[in-house]
N, C-alpha and C positions, 0 to 999 in steps of 0.2 A: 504494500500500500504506500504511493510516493506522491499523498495527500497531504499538503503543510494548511494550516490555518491561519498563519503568520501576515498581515498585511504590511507591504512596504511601501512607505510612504518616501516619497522623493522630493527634498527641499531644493531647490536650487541653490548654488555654492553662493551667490551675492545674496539672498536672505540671509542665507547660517550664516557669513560672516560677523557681521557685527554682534549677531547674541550669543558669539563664542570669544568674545573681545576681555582678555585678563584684566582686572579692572583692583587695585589692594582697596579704591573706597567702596566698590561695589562688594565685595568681598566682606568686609568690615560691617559695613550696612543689611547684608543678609543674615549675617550671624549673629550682630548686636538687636534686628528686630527679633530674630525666631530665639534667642536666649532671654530677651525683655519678653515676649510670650511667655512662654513658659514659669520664668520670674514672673507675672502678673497670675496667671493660672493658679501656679503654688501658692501664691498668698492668698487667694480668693478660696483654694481649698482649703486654709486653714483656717480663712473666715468661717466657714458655711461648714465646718466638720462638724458629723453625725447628725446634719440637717438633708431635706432632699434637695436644696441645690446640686448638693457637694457629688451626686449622682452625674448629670452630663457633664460637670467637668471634670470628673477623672476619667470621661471618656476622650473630650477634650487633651485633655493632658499625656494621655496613652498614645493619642497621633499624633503631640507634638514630638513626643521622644521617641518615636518611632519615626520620625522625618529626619531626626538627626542623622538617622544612617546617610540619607543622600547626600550629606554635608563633609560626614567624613569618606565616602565614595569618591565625590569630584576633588578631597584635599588629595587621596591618594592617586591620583593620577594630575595634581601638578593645576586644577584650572579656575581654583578660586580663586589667588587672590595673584596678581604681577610677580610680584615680589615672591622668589623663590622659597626662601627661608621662615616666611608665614605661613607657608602652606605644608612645610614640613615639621612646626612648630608643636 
């Protein structure tokens, strides 16, 4: 059976350029919003502990640190941030 289900999508090279452009404030600014996430989340869980707020935001909270993978994914391969040595840091 040499049935794939896989669709490929084809960007053209002059799209993908620029939103694969290393950027250290872009870089900075993704990481300092999704850790102030999380920073805000955590305190609001421990506002609303053993109330049922505190229910959707540990759901909340489970995707944010489960998105962290994709952060340290693109650091190991070099395309977060310009600067070499942030991104190995």
């Amino acid at each position: 059976m040499d049935v794939t289900f896989e669709k490929t999508i084809n960007v053209a090279p002059a799209l993908l350029k620029p939103l694969s452009q290393k950027s250290d404030l872009r870089g900075w600014i993704q990481t300092g919003t999704h850790l102030g996430a999380i920073g805000v989340n955590t305190a609001l869980l421990v506002t609303f502990w053993g109330e049922w707020p505190a229910i959707p935001l540990f759901l909340i909270q489970g995707a944010l640190i489960n998105c962290l993978y994709a952060g340290v994914h693109e650091l190991s391969h070099n395309t977060v941030f310009k600067t070499r040595w942030l991104n190995e840091f």
